[in-house]
N, C-alpha and C positions, 0 to 999 in steps of 0.2 A: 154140373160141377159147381161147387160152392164157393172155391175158390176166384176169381175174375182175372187174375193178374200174374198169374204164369204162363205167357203162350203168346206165340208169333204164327205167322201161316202160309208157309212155303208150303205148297202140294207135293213138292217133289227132295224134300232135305233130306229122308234120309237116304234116296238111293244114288247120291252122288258119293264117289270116295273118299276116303278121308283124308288124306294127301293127293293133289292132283298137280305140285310142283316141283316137287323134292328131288325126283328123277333126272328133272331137264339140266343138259352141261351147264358148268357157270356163267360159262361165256354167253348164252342163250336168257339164261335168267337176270344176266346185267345190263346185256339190250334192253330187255321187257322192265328191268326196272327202270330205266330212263322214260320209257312213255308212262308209266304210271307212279312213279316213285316222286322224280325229279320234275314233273309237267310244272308245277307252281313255281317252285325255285328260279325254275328253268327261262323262264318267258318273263322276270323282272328285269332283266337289262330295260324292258321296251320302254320303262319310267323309272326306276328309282333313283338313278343317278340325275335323269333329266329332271325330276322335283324337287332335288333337294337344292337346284339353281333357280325354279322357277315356279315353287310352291309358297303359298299363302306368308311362310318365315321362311322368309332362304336369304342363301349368302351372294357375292357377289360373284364370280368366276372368275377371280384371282389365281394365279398358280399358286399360291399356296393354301388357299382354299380347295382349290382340284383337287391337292397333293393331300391335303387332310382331310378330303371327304372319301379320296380312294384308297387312304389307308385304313379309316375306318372300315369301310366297307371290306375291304381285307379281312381285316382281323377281327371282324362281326364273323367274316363263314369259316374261317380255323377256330375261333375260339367254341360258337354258338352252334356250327354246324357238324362239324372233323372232329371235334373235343368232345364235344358235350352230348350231343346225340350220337353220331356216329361210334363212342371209345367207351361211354358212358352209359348213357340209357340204353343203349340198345341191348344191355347186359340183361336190363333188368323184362326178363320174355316171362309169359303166361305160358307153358306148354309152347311154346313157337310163336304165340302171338303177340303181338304191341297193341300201343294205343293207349288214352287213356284210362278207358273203360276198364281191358285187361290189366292195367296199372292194378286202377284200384280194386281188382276184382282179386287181386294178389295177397292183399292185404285180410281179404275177408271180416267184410265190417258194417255186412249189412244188417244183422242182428246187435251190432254194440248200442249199449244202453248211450239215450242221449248224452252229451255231454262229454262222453269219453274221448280219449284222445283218436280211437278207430273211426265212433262218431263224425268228429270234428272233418278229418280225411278224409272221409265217404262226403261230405258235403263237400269241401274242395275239389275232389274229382269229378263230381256232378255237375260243379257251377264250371269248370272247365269242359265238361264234354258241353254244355249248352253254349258255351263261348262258339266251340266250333261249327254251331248250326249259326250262328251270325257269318261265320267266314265264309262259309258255303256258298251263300248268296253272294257275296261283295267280289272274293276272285273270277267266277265267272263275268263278270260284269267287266270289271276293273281290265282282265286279260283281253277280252276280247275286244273289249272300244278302244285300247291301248293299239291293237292291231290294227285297226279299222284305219283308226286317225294317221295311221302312215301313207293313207291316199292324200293327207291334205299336202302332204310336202310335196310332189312330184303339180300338185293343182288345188288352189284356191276355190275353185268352181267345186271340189269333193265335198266342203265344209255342212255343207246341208243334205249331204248322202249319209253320213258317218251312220246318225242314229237309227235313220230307217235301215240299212246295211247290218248293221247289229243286233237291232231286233230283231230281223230278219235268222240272221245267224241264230242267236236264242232262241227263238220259235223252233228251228230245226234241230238244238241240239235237245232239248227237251220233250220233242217228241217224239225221237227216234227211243228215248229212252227203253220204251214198253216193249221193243224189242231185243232189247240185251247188246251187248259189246262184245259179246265173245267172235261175232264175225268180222269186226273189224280192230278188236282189241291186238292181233298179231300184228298190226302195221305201227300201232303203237311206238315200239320198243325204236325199230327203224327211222320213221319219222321223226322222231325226237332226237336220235343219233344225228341224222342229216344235219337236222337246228341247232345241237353242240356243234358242230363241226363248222358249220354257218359261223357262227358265233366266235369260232375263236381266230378262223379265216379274217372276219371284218376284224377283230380285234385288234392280229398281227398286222393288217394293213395299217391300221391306227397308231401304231406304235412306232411304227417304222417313220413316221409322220414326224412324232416328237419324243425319240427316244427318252429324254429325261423323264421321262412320266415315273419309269421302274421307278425314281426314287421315291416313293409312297409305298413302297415296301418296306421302307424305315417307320415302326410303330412313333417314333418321333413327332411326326410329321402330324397324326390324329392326336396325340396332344396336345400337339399346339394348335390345331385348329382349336378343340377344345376349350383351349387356355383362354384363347386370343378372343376368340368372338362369344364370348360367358353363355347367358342364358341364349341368346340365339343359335349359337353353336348345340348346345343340347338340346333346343328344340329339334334343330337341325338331325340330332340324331335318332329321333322318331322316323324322320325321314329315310336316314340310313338302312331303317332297320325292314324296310320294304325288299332288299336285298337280301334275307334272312324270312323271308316268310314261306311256311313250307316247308321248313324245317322239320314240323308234326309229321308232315307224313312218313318222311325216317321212320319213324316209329312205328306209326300206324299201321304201314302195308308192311312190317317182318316179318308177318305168318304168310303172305304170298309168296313171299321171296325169298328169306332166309336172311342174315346178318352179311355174308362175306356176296355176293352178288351186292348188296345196295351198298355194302364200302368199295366194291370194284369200280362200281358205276360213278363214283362219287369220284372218288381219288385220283381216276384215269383219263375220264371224261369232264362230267360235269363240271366239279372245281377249276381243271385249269381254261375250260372254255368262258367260262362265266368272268374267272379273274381275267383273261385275255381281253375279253371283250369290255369289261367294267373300263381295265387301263385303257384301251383305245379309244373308247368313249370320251377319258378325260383329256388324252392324245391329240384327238381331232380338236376338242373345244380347244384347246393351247394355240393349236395350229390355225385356227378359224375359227374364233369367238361366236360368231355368229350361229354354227352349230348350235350351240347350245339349247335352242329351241327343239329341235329333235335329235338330240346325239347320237340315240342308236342310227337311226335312218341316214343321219348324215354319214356313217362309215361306205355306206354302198355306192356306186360309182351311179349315175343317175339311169342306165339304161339297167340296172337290177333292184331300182327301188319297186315296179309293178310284183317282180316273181319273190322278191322280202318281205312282201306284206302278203302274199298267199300263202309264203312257209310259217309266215308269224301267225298269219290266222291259225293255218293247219296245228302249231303248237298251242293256242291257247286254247282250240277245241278240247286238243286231248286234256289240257291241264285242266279244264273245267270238267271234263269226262272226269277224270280221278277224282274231283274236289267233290263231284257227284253222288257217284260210287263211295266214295269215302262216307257222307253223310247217311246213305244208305243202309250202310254196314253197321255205323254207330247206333242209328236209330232202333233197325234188329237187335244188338247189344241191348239197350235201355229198355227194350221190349221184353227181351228175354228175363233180365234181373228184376222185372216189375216197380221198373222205374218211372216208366211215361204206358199211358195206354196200349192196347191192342191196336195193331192199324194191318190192313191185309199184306202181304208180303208176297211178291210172287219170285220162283224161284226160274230163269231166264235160260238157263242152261242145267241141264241134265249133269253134264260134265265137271262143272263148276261150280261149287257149292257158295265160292263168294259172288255169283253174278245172280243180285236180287233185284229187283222192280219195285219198289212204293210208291203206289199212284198216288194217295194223298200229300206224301214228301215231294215229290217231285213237279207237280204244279204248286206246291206253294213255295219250292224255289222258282218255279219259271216265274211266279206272280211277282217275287219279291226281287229279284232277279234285274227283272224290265222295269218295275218299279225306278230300281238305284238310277238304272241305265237314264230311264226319262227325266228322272228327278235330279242327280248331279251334272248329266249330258257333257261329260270328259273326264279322263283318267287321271287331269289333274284333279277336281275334283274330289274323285272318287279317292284319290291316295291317300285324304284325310282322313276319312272313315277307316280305311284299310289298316290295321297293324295294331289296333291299342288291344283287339281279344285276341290275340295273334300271342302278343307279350303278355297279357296275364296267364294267358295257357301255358306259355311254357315258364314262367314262376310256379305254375300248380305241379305241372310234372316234376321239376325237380325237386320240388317238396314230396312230393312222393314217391318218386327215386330214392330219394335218403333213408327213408320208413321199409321201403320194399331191400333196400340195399343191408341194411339193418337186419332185415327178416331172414337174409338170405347168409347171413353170418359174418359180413363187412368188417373190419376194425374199425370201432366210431369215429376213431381221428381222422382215417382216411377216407371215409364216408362224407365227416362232416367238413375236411377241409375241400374236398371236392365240389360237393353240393354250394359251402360258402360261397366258395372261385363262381360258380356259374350262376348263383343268385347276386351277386354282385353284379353282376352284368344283365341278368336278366330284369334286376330292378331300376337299371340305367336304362334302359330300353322302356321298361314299362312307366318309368315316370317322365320319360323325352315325350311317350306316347299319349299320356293324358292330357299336354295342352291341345290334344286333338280334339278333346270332347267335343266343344260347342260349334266343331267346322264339321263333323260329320262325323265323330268317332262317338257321337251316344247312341247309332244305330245299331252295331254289335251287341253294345250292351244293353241296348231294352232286347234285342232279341234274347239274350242269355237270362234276360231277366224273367221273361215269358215263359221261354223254356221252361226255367227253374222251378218259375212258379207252379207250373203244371206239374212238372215231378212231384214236389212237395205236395202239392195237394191228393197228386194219384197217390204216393205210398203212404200219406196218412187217412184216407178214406179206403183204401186197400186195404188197413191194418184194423181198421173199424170193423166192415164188412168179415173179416177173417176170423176178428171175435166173437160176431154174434151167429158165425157160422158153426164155430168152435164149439160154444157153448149149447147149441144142439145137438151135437155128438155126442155118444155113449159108448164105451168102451166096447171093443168087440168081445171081451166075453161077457160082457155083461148083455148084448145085445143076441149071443147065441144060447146062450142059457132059457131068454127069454119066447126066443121060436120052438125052442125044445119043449121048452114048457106049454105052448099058445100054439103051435103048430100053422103055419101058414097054409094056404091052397097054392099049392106047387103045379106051373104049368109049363110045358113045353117050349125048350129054346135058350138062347144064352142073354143075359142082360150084361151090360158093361155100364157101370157107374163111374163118372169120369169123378176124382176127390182129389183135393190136395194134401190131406190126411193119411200118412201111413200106417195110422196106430189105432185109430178109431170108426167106428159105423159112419160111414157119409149119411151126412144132413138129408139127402135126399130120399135115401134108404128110409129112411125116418118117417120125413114126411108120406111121403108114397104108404108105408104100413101101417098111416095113422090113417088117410083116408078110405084104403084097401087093402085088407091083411093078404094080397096074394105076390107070389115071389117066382122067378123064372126056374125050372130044372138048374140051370146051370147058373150061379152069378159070379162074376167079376170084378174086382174094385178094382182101378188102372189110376197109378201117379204119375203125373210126370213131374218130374226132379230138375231144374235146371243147375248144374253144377257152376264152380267158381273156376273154370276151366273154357277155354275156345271150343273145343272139341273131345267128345267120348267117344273111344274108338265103335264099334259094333258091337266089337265079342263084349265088350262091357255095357252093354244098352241096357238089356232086362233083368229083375229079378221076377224070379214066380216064387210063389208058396204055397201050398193048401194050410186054407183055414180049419175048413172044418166041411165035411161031407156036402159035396156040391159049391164050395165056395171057394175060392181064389183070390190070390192077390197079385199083382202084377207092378213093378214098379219101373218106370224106364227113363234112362239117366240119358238126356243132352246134354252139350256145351252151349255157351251162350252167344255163341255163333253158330248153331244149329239151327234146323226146324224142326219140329215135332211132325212126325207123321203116322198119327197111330193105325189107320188099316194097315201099311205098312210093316209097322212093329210087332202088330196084334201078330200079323202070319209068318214074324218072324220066331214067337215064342214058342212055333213046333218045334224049332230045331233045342230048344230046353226041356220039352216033353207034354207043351201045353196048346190041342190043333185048336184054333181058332178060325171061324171063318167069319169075318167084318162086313163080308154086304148080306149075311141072314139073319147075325145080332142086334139087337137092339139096344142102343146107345143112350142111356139115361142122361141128362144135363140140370142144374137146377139152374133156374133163370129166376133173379132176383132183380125187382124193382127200388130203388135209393127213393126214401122218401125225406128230404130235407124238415130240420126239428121248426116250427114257429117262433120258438121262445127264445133263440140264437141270439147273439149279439150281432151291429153291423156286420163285422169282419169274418165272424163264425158262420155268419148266413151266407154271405157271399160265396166261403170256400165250399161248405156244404151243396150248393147249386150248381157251382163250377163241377165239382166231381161227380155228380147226377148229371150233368151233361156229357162231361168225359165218357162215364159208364154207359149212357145210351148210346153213344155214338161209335162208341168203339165196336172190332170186330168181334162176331159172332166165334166161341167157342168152338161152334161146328165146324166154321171157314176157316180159323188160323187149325184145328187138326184134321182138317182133310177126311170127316166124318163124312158118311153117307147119308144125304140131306133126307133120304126118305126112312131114315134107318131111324131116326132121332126121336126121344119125346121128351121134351123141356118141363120143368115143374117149377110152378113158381111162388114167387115169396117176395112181399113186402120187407124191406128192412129200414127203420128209421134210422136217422144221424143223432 
């Protein structure tokens, strides 16, 4: 195939179902979204309140500093979490699915000419989804040494276990990876219910402590902290906004779970356990200043501070299990749209179409991972880094919320007063969050910046490549006229020419008749199509056609959260009228070499070498569609930059 840059490589996509959630009661799919929904959200009590007294700019723990740091934090998860996501975007679904990707995949903007306003969009939602490969790394880090360090309160003598303990943790959770979650993903949903319920238990004890706390329920009170302590106080609310992080996944996991299951979960549980515990938090410090070094841990009576920090670990595993998974998903996403390179993809579950494997993602989060862990070595730390791609992401989504809301027939007023309301906030957040930069918040953003840059360079070397691919092609009638006329030696068997072209002779075709005029009895041109959709049911996978006496066309449509699996597909085109059997055809591929220009400028050279490495490195054609490795014959081609 001539194409490079359509294709992912789950062996087993397409024979998982197309819904495999939809079924289960609500009440079942509201559990399950706590362990996977809410994991991040879920496990920020263990610091965000405790840094915003004891981080790099923090205030002093005055009660009405408490009182306006926990109203803030209030009304950061009704306005940014219950509002905004929750009432808001969660409206704006691809076929059932979230995220940013399906955001912008909504929009359909991956052909607009540069410069256009679809243009512009499509690059906001890229520089966004690469924001989230920076977070990926930093929550598992952040959750789980967060967890860890609650040995130090109960003993001093813990202080130099924390990190080897953690790592340790990390090594285990990343390598269990390659075995899938789906055997232990059911405990999920439960485990994380225990930890709300945890959470709101220590909270009401807290409260009970220093009842006045409620009054930080008055939005008052975050004003005037705001007022009172100027720029400190808005730094202050970078800090805040760790309470709020996690938000994304809202979005992101809708296609597993549906809208009314993660607002059940949300509204029933999570919210008032979180607000419980936040208040008590500030309860205890009121009640015992001292606290304030570990607020959460200080709610537990001292004989439940050991079994606190096994259920905090157990919550932060899962939540980094999701943050995981999450990045997984996105990556397939990016892969599918011919956004970032081929990388192999294994599919983990037969049952479960969302439980994928990327082995090259997933040690270079474990790398990057223990990296943080070694190099910040505390959660205070680490809170700096945490939160500034957190907040530019969600300023991209609601930009694209407004566009997608727009598309879907909104009245602009109430579009755009909406979107206003929550970019207001959102740009409060994201400019509290940039005096993070030089403490540790420019590590999200060279990661996003990496990312990005590899995007860019794969769809403009992709786009190159596709031209010069292009422009070997010759129209099929012009190309059947020509055998008609030249007559080929026709032998025995079926060839499949893998093309990204539905209209035209594959390049390969070509070449191959230029060095050997001979042609198989039977040939087949096969596309695959990734659509601007999550998911193509089955009955709509294939198109067949005859071209012309012994020749076919086959065309088969995914979603971009699919995988491709052509032997699969191939034997599925009997049921259209077309028998195919895929391990006694032989599999045409064109295998083209990138040869970078000399006469480049610095800049030109560099990106030209870059994507000749991308393109070697990436996976093999045969591997992401699950061809028959002895089936295959590769033809190949030089192409300069």
């Amino acid at each position: 195939m001539s194409d490079k840059g359509q294709s992912t490589g789950a062996a087993h996509g397409d024979t998982a179902p197309e819904t495999t959630e939809s079924a289960k009661p609500l009440l079942a799919l509201s559990v399950a979204a706590l362990g996977v929904v809410y994991g991040d959200i879920g496990t920020s009590p263990l610091y965000a309140l405790k840094q915003c007294f004891n981080g790099p700019t923090h205030v002093g723990p005055s009660i009405d500093n408490i009182l306006g740091v926990l109203s803030l934090i209030l009304w950061s998860l009704i306005l940014v979490v219950s509002i905004k996501y929750l009432l808001f975007v969660l409206r704006a679904d691809n076929r059932g699915e979230g995220g940013i990707i399906a955001l912008v995949a909504l929009l359909n903007p991956w052909n607009a000419k540069p410069g256009s306003r679809k243009h512009v969009l499509m690059i906001m939602g890229l520089f966004g989804a690469a924001l989230l490969f920076g977070d990926g790394t930093i929550t598992p880090a952040i959750s789980v040494l967060s967890a860890i360090e609650g040995l130090t309160v109960e003993s001093a003598a813990f202080d130099n276990f924390v990190l080897p303990i953690t790592v340790a943790i990390l090594l285990a959770l990343f390598s269990f990876q390659r075995r899938g979650t789906s055997q232990i993903g059911a405990l999920f949903g439960p485990v994380m219910l225990a930890w709300f319920l945890v959470l709101g238990l220590l909270g009401l004890g807290g409260i009970l402590q220093h009842p006045g706390v409620v009054a930080a329920l008055n939005p008052m009170h975050a004003a005037w902290f705001l007022a009172h302590n100027g720029l400190t106080g808005f730094i202050v609310l970078g800090t805040v906004f760790l309470a709020v992080t996690g938000g994304e996944a809202l979005y992101a996991d809708m296609g597993h779970f549906g809208r009314e299951p993660i607002r059940m979960a949300w509204f029933f549980v999570a919210l008032p356990a979180l607000l419980l515990n936040y208040f008590g938090q500030g309860a205890g410090v009121l009640a015992n200043p001292d606290a304030i070094e570990h607020p959460f841990y200080a709610l537990a009576p001292d004989w439940a501070h050991y079994p606190l920090v096994g259920l905090a670990t157990m919550a932060t595993i899962i939540a980094s299990q999701a943050v995981i998974s999450g990045v997984f998903s996105l990556t397939r996403q990016a892969v599918q749209l011919g956004q970032l390179p081929r990388v192999q993809i294994l599919q983990t579950d037969r049952e479960h179409i969302g439980q994928i494997y990327i082995p090259f993602v997933n040690w270079s989060l474990m790398i990057a991972t223990i990296s943080l862990v070694l190099g910040f070595r505390s959660s205070g730390n680490l809170a700096a880094a945490y939160g500034l791609a957190v907040a530019a992401d969600m300023v991209i989504t609601t930009c694209l919320a407004y566009f997608v809301a727009r598309r879907f027939g909104w009245n602009p007023w109430v579009a755009g007063g909406l979107a206003g309301g929550f970019l207001v906030v959102d740009v409060a957040f994201l400019g509290a969050n940039i005096f993070k930069f030089f403490e540790g918040g420019w590590y999200p953003v060279l990661v996003a910046a990496m990312i990005f840059t590899t995007m860019a360079v794969w769809r403009a070397g992709l786009a190159k490549v596709r031209a010069v691919t292009k422009a070997q092609r010759e129209p099929l009638d012009t190309f059947f006229a020509r055998i008609k006329e030249n007559p080929p030696l026709r032998v025995p068997g079926t060839a499949i020419y893998m093309t990204s072209s539905r209209d035209a002779t594959p390049s390969v075709v070509i070449r191959e008749m230029a060095t050997a005029p001979v042609l198989h009895e039977r040939v087949i041109f096969v596309t695959i199509v990734i659509e601007d959709v999550p998911r193509v049911p089955s009955a709509e996978r294939v198109e067949v056609e005859s071209l012309a006496p012994g020749f076919s066309r086959v065309v088969a449509h995914y979603g971009f959260m699919q995988s491709p699996n052509v032997p699969v597909m191939l034997r599925f085109c009997s049921v259209v009228g077309l028998d195919i059997d895929p391990d006694t055809a032989t599999f045409y591929l064109g295998h083209e070499s990138i040869l970078p220009e000399a006469d480049g400028g610095p800049l030109k050279t560099m990106r030209q070498h870059y994507f000749a490495f991308l393109w070697r490195n990436s996976t093999r054609f045969s591997d992401s569609y699950n061809l028959p490795p002895d089936r295959i014959v590769a033809i190949g081609q030089q192409i300069p930059l």
